[in-house]
C-alpha positions in Angstrom: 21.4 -5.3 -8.8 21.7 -2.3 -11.6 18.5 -1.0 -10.5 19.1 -1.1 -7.0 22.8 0.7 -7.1 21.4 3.2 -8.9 18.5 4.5 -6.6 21.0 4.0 -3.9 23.4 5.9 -5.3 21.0 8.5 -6.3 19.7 8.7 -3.0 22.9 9.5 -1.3 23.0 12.8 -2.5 20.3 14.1 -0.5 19.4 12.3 2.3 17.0 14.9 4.4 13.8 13.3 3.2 15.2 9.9 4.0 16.9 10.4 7.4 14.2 8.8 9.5 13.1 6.3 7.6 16.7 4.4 6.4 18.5 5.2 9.4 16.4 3.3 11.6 17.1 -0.3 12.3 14.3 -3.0 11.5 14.8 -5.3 14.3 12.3 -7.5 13.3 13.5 -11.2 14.4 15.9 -14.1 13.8 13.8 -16.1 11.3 13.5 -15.1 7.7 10.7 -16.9 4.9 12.0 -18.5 2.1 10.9 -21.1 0.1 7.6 -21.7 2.3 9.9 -23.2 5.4 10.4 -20.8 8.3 14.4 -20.8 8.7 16.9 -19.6 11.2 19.2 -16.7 10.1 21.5 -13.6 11.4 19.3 -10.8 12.2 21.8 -8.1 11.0 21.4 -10.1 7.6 17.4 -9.9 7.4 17.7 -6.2 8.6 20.3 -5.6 6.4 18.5 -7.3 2.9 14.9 -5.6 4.3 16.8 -2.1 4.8 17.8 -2.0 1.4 15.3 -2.8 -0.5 12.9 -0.2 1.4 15.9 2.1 0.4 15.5 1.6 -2.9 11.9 1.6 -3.0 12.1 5.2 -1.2 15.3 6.4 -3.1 13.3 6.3 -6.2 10.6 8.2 -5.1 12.7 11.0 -3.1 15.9 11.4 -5.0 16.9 14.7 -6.8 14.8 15.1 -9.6 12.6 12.3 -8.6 9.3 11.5 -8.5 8.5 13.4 -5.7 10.1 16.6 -6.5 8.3 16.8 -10.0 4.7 16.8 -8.4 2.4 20.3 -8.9 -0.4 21.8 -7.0 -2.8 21.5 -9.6 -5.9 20.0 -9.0 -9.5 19.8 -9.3 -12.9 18.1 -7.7 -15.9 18.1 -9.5 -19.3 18.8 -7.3 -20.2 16.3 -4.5 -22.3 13.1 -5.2 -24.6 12.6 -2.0 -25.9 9.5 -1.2 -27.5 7.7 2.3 -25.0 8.8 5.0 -21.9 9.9 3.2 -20.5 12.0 -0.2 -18.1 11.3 -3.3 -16.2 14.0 -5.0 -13.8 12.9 -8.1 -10.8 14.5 -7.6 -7.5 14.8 -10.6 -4.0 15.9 -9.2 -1.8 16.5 -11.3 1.4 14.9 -9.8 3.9 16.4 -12.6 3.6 18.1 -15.5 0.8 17.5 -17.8 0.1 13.9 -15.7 -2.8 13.1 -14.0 -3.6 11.0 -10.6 -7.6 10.0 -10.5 -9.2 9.6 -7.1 -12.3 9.4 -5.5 -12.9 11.1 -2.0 -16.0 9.4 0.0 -16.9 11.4 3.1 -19.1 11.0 6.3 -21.7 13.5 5.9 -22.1 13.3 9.4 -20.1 15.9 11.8 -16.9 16.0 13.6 -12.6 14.0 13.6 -12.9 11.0 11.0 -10.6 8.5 10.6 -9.2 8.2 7.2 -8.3 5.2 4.7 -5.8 5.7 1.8 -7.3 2.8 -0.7 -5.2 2.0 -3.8 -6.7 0.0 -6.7 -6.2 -3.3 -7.4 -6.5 -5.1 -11.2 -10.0 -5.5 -11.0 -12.5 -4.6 -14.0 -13.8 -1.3 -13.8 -11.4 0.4 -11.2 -12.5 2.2 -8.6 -16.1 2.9 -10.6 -16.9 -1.1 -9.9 -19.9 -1.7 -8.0 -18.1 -3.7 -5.0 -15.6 -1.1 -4.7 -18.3 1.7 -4.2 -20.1 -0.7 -2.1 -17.0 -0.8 0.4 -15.8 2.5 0.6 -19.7 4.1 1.1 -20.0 1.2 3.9 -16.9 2.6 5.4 -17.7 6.2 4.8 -21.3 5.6 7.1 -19.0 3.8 9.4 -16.8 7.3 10.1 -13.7 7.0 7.8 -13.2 9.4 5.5 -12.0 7.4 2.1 -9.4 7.8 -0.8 -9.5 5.5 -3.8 -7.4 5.9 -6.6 -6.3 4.3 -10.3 -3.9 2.3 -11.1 -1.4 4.3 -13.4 -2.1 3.1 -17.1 -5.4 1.8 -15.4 -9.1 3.1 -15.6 -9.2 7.0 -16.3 -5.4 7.3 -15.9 -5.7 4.6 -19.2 -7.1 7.5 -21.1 -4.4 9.8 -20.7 -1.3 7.2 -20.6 -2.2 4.3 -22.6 -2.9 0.8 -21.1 0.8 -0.1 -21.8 1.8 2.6 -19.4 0.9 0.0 -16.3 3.1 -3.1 -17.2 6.4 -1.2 -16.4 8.6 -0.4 -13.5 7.6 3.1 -13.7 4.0 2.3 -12.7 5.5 1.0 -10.0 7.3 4.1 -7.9 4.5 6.2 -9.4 1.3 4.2 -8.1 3.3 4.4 -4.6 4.0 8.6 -5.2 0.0 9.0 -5.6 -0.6 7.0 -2.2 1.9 9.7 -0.2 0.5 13.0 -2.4 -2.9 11.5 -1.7 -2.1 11.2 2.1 0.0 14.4 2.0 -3.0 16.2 0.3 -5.7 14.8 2.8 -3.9 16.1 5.9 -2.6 19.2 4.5 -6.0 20.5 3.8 -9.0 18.5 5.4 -9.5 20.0 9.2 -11.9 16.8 10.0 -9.2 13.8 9.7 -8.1 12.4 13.2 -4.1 11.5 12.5 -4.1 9.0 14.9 -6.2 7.1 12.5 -4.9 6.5 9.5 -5.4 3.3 7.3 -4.5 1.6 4.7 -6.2 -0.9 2.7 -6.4 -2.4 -0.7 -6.9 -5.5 -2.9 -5.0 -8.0 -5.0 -2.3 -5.0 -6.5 -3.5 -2.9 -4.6 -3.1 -4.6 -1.4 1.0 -5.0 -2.7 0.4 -1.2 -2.6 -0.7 -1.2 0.2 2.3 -3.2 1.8 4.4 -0.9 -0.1 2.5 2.4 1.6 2.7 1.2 5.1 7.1 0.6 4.2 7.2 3.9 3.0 5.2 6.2 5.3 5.2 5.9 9.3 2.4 7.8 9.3 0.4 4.5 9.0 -1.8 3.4 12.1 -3.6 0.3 10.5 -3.3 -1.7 7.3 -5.4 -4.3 5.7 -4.0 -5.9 2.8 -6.7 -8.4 0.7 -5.9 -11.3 -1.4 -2.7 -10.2 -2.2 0.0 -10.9 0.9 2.6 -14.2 -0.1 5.9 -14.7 0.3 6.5 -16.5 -2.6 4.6 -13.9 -5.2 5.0 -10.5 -5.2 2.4 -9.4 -7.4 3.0 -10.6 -11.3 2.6 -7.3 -12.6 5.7 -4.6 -13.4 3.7 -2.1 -11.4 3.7 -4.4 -8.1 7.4 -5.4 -8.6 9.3 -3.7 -11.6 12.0 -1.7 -9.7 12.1 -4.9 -8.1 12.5 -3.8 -4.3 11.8 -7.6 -4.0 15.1 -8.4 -4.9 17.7 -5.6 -3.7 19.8 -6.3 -0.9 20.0 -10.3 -1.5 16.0 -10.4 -1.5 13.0 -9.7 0.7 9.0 -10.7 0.1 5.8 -9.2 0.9 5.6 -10.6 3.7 8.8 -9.4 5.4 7.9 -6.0 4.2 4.6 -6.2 6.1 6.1 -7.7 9.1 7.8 -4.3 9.4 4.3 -2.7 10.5 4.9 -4.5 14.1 3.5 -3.8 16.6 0.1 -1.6 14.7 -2.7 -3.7 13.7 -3.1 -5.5 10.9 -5.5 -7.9 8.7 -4.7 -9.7 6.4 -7.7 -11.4 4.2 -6.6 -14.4 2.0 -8.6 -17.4 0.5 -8.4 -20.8 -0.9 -8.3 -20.3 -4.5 -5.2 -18.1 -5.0 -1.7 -17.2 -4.0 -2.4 -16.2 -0.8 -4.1 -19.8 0.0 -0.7 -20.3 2.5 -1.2 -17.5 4.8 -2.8 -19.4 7.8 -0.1 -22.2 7.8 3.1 -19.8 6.4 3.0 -16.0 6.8 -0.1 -15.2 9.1 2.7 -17.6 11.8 5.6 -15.9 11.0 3.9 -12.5 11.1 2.3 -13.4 14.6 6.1 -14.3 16.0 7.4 -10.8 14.8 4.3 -9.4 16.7 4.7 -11.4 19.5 8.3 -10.1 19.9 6.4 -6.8 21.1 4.1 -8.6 23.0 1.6 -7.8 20.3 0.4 -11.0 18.7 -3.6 -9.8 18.9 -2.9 -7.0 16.7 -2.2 -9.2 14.1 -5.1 -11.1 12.2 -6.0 -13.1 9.7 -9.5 -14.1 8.6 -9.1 -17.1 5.7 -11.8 -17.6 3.5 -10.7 -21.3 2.4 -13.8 -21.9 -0.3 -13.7 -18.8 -1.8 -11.4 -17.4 -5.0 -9.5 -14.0 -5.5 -12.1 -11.2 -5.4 -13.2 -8.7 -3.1 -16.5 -10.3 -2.2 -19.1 -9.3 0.6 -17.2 -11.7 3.1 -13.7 -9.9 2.4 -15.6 -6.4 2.6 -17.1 -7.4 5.8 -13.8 -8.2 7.2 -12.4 -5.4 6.7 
């Protein structure tokens, strides 16, 4: 409840950023998820818990002297990698003073308006250097979509410049969300070959919670995929999924509230049998299809289980998505 007076507080004194997002209503539906049972409840109650703790979420990012203001211009690729059908660049923002985002741009090396695909990192060994990582977003890249991965904060190269203790806080948490907008920002500010009617998102484990998160925070948005990750009774385990805790503000979201706020775009959602998301086909992917259906939308949504498989981003999870 401290954190989240706060950021609201804070926000209140400049609310130009935030006009059109917390001023709209989230007329989502009369049922609300809790405790694994799909319950009746006053809609102006579930808009009302859902508003504020995207409020809070976005109040810490665009406040005065926030996150947002502190970013820079600074930035820097190295030379293009080129491979069968697309490129990579390495790219390091700085995103305020003396502090470094690290991304990796894979582009179709073929002509013409891509798609693009903001892809934040989960907690997976090696980051976004792993081999099914680079195995996914050069698939996608042949495919047409121009892709952004990035770190973690505290997490593969932004480990060398923060420390690894940097990631378990709260403030890993607005910043991981800061790099997915400046990453997004960046992309349509100065690449002339991204189609803006299709943008995605999509990420695994933490950084499918990111993902979530992204898709709350930015309407610009057209599709998400969020992997092994969406519950509504875990939001993550980690500070930098759930530290501020939006979770909580307003008398209490989940996950899968927040995502039911992407109605009526598309959606996947990937789970599998041997982790948290193991519920999804009897619990959430249900409650997300009624929220859907309310916009006569239900085959936008979808969910492809994987009951015999374990939390990873395997080939059958990449070939969903």
């Amino acid at each position: 409840a401290t954190h989240t007076r706060f950021y609201l507080n804070s926000a209140v004194c400049s609310l130009s950023r935030l006009d059109r997002f917390v001023r709209r209503r989230f007329s989502l539906s009369c049922i609300l998820l809790r405790g694994g049972k799909l319950l009746k409840k006053s809609e102006s109650v579930i808009e009302y818990n859902i508003e504020l703790s995207v409020y809070a979420a976005k109040a810490a990012i665009y406040a005065p002297g926030g996150f947002y203001e502190r970013q820079s211009d600074k930035h820097s690729f190295n030379a293009d990698f080129k491979y069968d059908g697309y490129t990579v660049q390495n790219l390091a923002m700085e995103t305020w003073p003396g502090v470094y985002l690290y991304a990796s741009v894979y582009t179709p090396r073929k002509k013409g308006k891509h798609a693009l695909i903001i892809c934040p990192n989960g907690h997976f060994y090696r980051g976004r250097y792993r081999k099914d990582q680079q195995q996914r977003l050069g698939t996608l890249a042949r495919m047409g979509a121009v892709c952004v991965d990035y770190d973690l904060y505290g997490w593969g190269e932004s480990e060398k410049q923060v420390g690894a203790g940097a990631h378990r806080t709260d403030t890993a948490h607005v910043k991981q969300a800061m790099d997915g907008l400046l990453l997004l920002d960046y992309m349509l500010k100065n690449r002339k070959d991204i189609d803006t009617n299709r943008i995605g998102v999509n990420g695994g484990s933490g950084g499918g919670t990111q993902t979530v998160l992204l898709s709350v925070l930015d309407e610009r948005f057209t599709a998400m995929a969020p992997v092994v990750s969406l519950a509504s009774h875990f939001d993550g385990g980690c500070p930098c999924e759930s530290g501020k805790p939006i979770q909580l503000a307003g008398g209490g979201t989940c996950n899968a509230e927040l995502a039911a706020m992407f109605a009526p775009r598309p959606m996947l959602v990937v789970s599998d049998g041997g982790d948290w998301t193991a519920s999804v086909p009897t619990l959430e992917y249900p409650y997300l299809q009624r929220v859907y259906g309310f916009y006569g939308a239900k085959d936008r949504i979808v969910n492809v289980h994987l009951p015999k498989e374990r939390h990873d981003f395997g080939p059958n999870k990449r070939n969903a998505v």
